[in-house]
N, C-alpha and C positions, 0 to 999 in steps of 0.2 A: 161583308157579304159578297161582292162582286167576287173577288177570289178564291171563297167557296164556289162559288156558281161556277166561274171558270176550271178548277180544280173537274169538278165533277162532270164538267163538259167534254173535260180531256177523256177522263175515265170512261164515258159513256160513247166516245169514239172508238177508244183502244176492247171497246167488246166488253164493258164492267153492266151486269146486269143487276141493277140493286133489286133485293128481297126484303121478307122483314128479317131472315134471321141475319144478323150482325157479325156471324163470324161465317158467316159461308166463303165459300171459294170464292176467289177473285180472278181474274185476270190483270187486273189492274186496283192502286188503292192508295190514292194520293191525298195525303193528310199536314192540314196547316195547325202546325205544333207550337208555333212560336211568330210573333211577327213583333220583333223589336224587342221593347220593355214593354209592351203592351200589356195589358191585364185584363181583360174583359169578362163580363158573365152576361149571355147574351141565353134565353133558351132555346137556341138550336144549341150554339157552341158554348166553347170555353176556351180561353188562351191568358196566359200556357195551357194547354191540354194536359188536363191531370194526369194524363196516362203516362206522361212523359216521365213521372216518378216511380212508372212501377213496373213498365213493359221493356225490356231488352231489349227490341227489338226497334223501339223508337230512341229511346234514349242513346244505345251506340251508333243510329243512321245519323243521329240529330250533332253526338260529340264528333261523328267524323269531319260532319261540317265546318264546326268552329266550337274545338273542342276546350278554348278559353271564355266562349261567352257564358255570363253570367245568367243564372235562373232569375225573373223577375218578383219572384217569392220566394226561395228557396235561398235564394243568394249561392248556391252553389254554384260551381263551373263545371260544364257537360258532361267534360272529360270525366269529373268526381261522381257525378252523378251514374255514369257509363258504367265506370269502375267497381261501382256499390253492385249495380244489377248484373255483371258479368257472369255472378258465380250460378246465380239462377236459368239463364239464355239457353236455349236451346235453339243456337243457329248452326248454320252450317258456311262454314267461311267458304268463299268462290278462289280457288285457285290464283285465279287470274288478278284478283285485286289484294292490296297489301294492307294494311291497316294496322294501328298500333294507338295506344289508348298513352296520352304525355301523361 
């Protein structure tokens, strides 16, 4: 919970004005997707973060990190996981940063 709190401390410095709607704009939007092997079902969160199996957008920020760690359910590795949801993503790669999926 503290890392939540802190998480959303940050957000709330860098100008992140929370709503109820869940997808509105952000300025900022920092999400605890994984911590370890951990497993938790808590009702605020969940870790891993389920989304992490369905959204592009987290799954290839999460493989770029340590794109060999292992899903704590899943048993998958990031990378694989990354892989799967590429074809669906609708990002926009930054020029300036390189990335590439093992």
């Amino acid at each position: 919970m503290e890392i939540r709190t802190q998480l959303r401390k940050i957000e709330h410095e860098l100008g992140r004005i929370r709503t109820e709607d869940r997808n509105a704009p952000r300025t900022m939007d920092l999400d605890l997707c994984l911590l370890g092997d951990l497993v938790l079902e808590h009702p605020d969160f969940t870790l891993p973060d389920p989304e992490l199996l369905d959204r592009p957008h987290l799954a290839i920020s999460m493989a770029a990190l340590d794109p060999d760690f292992i899903h704590p359910i899943t048993q998958e590795r990031l990378s694989d996981i990354a892989k799967r949801l590429m074809p669906t993503a609708e990002l926009t790669p930054r020029p300036d940063i390189r990335f590439t999926l093992t």
